[in-house]
N, C-alpha and C positions, 0 to 999 in steps of 0.2 A: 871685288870692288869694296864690299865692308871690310875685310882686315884691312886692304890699303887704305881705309879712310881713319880705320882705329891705329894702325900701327906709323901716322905720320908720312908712309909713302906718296901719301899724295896733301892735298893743302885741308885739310878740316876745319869745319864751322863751328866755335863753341858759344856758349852763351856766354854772360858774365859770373858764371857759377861753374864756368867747365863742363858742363854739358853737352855731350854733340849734338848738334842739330843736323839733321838729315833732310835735304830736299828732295819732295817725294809726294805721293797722295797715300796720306794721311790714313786712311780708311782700307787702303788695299796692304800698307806696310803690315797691318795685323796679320797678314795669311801669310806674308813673308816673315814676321818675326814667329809665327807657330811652327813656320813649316822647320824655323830652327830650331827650335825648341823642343818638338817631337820628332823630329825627320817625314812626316803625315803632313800631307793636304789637304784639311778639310776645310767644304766650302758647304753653303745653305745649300736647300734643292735649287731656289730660285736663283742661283748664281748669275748677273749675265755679265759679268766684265772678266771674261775670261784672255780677250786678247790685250786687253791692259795689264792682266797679272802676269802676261810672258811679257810684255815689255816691262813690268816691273824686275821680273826674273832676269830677263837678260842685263837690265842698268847694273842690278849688282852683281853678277857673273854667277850665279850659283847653280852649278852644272843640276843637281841633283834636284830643282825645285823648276828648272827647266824643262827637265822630263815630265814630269810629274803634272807641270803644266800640259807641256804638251798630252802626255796621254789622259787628264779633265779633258781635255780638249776634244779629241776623239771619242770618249766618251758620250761627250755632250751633244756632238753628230748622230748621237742611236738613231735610229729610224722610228717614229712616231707612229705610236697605236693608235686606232683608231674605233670606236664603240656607237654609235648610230641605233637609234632607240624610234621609234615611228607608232603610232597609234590610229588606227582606222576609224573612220563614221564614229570615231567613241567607244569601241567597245572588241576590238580585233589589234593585238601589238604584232609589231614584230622587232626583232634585238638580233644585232650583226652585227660581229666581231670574228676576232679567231676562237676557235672554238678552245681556247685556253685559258681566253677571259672568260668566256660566255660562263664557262665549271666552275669559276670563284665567285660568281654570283649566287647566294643560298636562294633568294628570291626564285630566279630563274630555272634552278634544278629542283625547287618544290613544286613550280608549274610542270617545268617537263616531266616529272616521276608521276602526278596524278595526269588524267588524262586532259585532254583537249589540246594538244601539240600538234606541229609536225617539226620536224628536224629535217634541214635542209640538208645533201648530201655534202659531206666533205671537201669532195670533189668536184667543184659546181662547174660546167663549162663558160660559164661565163662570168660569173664570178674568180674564180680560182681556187688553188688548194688551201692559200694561208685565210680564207675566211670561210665560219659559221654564221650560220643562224637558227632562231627560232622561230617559230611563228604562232601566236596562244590565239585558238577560238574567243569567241565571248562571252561563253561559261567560265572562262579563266577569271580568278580573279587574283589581281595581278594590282599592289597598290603602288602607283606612281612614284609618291614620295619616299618609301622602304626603297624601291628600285633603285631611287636617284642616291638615296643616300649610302647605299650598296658600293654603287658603282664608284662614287666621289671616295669612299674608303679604299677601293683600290688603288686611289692616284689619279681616279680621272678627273679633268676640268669639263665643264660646262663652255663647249664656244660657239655654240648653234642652238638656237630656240627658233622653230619657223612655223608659228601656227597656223593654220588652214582651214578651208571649207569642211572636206573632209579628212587629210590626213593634218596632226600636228609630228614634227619631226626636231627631238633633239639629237646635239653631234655630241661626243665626248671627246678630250684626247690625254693622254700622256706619253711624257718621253716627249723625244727631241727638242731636246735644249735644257736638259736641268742632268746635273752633273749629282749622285743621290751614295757613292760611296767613295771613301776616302782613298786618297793615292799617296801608296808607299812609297818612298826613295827607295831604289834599289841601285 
C-alpha cells in the first residue's frame, strides 16, 4: 500500500510543497515508520493499542510488520503472575507466589535463611504445583516497605490493598498485557 501510494499507482495526497500526506493515526504511524526503518517492533511495556497496530499493518499491507504484530500480540496474551503478600494480627506474614518469584526476592531469602519460617510444600494439594510460599513468625523482621519495593523492581504492580481487623492483604501482578521485548521481522 505505501509504494503504491509513493509510486503513483494509486491517487496521493500532497500538500502545497509536495509532501505526502498520509491518512492515518498519527501516533501509531511512528511504530509503523520504525518497524521500517529497523525491520524491529519495538513498543513501551505499557502498550495497549495493539489491535489498532494490526489494523494499522494490514491498511498498508506490510506482510512482515503483520507478523510481528501479530506474534506482540500473543505475547501480550502471557499468562499473568501473581504475588499476594498478607500480614497477620501485625506481626505473622505470609508471601505466595511461584516459588521462582518468591528466590528473586533478597528480602524474603534473608528471612528464610535465618530462622523463623516455614516453607510450604511445593507440591501443595490444594494449592498446586505452580505456587509457593512463605510463612515468617513474628520474630521475623521483615520491613514492609523494603518488601514492596522489592517486589515492584521485579515488575510487580500494586492492584489489591485490603486492610483488616486482623489480617491486611496486598495482591501484586505482572504480565498479561504488556508486550516487554522487541519483535523481529523474519
Amino acid at each position: 500500500m505505501l509504494w503504491s501510494m509513493f509510486s503513483d499507482r494509486l491517487p496521493s495526497i500532497k500538500d502545497d510543497k509536495g509532501n505526502y500526506l498520509i491518512d492515518g493515526d498519527g501516533p501509531l504511524f511512528r511504530y509503523v515508520l520504525n518497524f521500517l526503518r529497523r525491520s524491529i517492533l519495538v513498543l513501551p511495556e505499557d502498550f495497549k493499542e495493539l489491535d489498532m497496530l494490526a489494523q494499522e499493518a494490514d491498511y498498508y499491507q506490510i506482510k512482515e510488520l503483520i507478523d510481528a504484530v501479530a506474534r506482540a500480540k500473543s505475547a501480550h496474551f502471557k499468562e499473568q503472575e501473581v504475588l499476594e503478600v498478607e500480614r497477620l494480627n501485625g506481626h505473622y506474614w505470609s508471601i505466595h507466589s511461584s516459588s521462582e518469584i518468591l528466590e528473586k526476592i533478597p528480602i524474603v531469602m534473608e528471612a528464610w535463611d535465618r530462622r523463623g519460617y516455614v516453607k510450604r510444600s511445593s507440591v501443595d494439594p490444594i494449592f498446586g504445583p505452580e505456587e509457593g510460599g512463605f510463612s515468617f513468625a513474628s520474630g521475623t523482621s521483615l520491613s514492609r516497605i523494603k518488601l514492596f519495593r522489592q517486589i515492584t523492581q521485579l515488575g510487580f504492580k500494586l492492584i489489591s490493598a485490603c486492610p483488616g481487623d486482623s489480617v491486611d492483604r496486598w495482591v501484586f501482578t505482572r504480565g498479561g498485557g504488556t508486550c516487554t521485548t522487541p519483535t523481529k521481522a523474519t
